[in-house]
C-alpha positions as CSV (number, residue, x, y, z in Angstrom):
1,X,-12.9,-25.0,3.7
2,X,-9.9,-25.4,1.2
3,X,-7.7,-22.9,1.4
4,X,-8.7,-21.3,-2.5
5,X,-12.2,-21.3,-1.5
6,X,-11.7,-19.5,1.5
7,X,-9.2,-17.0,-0.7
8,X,-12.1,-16.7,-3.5
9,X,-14.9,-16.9,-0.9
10,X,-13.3,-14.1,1.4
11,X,-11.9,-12.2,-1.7
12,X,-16.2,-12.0,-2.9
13,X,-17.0,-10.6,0.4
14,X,-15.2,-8.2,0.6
15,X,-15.5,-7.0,-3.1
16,X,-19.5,-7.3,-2.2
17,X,-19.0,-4.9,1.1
18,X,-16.8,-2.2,-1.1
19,X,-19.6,-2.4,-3.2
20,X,-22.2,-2.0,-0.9
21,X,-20.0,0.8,1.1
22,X,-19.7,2.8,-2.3
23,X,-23.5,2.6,-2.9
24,X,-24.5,3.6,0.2
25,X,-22.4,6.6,0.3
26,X,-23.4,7.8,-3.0
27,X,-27.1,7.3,-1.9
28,X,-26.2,9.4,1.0
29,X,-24.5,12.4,-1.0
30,X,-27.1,12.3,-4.3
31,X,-30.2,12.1,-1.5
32,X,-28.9,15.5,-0.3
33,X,-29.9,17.0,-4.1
34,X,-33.2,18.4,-4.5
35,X,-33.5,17.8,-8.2
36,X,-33.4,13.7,-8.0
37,X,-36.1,14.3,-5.4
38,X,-35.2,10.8,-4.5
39,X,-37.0,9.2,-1.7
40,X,-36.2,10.5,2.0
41,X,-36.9,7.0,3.7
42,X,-34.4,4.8,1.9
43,X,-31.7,7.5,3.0
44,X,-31.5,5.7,6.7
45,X,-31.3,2.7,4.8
46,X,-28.2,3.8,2.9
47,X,-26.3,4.7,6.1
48,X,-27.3,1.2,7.5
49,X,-25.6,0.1,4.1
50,X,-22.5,1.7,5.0
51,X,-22.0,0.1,7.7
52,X,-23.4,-3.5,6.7
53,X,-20.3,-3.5,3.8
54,X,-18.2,-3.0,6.3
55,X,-19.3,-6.0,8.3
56,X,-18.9,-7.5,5.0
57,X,-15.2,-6.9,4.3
58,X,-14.3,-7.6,7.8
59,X,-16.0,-10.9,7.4
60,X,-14.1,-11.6,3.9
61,X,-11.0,-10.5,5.2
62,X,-11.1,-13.0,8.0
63,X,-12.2,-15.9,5.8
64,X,-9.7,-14.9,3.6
65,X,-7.1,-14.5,6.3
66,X,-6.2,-11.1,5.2
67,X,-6.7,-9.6,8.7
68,X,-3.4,-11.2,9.9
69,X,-1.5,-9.1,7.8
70,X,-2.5,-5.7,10.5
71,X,-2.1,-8.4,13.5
72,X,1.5,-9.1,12.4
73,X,2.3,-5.3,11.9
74,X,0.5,-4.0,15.4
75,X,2.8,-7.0,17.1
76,X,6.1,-5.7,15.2
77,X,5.3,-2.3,16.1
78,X,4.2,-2.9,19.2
79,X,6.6,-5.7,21.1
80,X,9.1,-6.4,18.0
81,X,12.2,-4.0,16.8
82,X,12.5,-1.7,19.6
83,X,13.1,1.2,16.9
84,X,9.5,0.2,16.2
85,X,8.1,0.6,19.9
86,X,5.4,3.0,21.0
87,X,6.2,4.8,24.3
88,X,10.1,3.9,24.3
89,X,11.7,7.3,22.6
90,X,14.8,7.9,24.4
91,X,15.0,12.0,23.8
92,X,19.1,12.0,23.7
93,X,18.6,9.6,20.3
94,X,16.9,11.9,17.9
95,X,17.9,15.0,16.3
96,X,21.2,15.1,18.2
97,X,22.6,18.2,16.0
């Protein structure tokens, strides 16, 4: 896949997923009203929507290559500057007053 069609491809997924995350969370919160007397079945539905838009986005980011972006920031902050480093405070460093 060319590289713009895997941007526009990945980009439509993950627009679709925030669009089916939003949906099922407002199904979710309006279901709880009394008033709409909406119907009680389609409410495990919605939280199985939630979840499905997530799949979604995580499935456009990675076309997309979006998902690189956190891989590159866990590996600086995890092996790169040692300012950075998790687990590597040296306690004579900080707040020396």
């Amino acid at each position: 896949m060319k590289r713009k069609n895997a941007l526009i491809s990945g980009n439509i997924l993950m627009g679709l997923g925030l669009v089916t995350m939003i949906g099922g969370v407002a199904y979710s919160i309006l279901n709880q009203l009394p008033q709409l007397q909406l119907p009680q079945f389609l409410a495990h539905g919605a939280m199985m929507s939630i979840f499905i838009g997530a799949m979604l986005w995580l499935a456009g980011a990675r076309i997309s290559g979006r998902e690189k972006v956190c891989d590159r920031y866990y590996w600086l902050r995890h092996y790169g500057s040692p300012r950075c480093r998790q687990g590597n405070h040296d306690k004579t460093s900080h707040h020396s007053h």
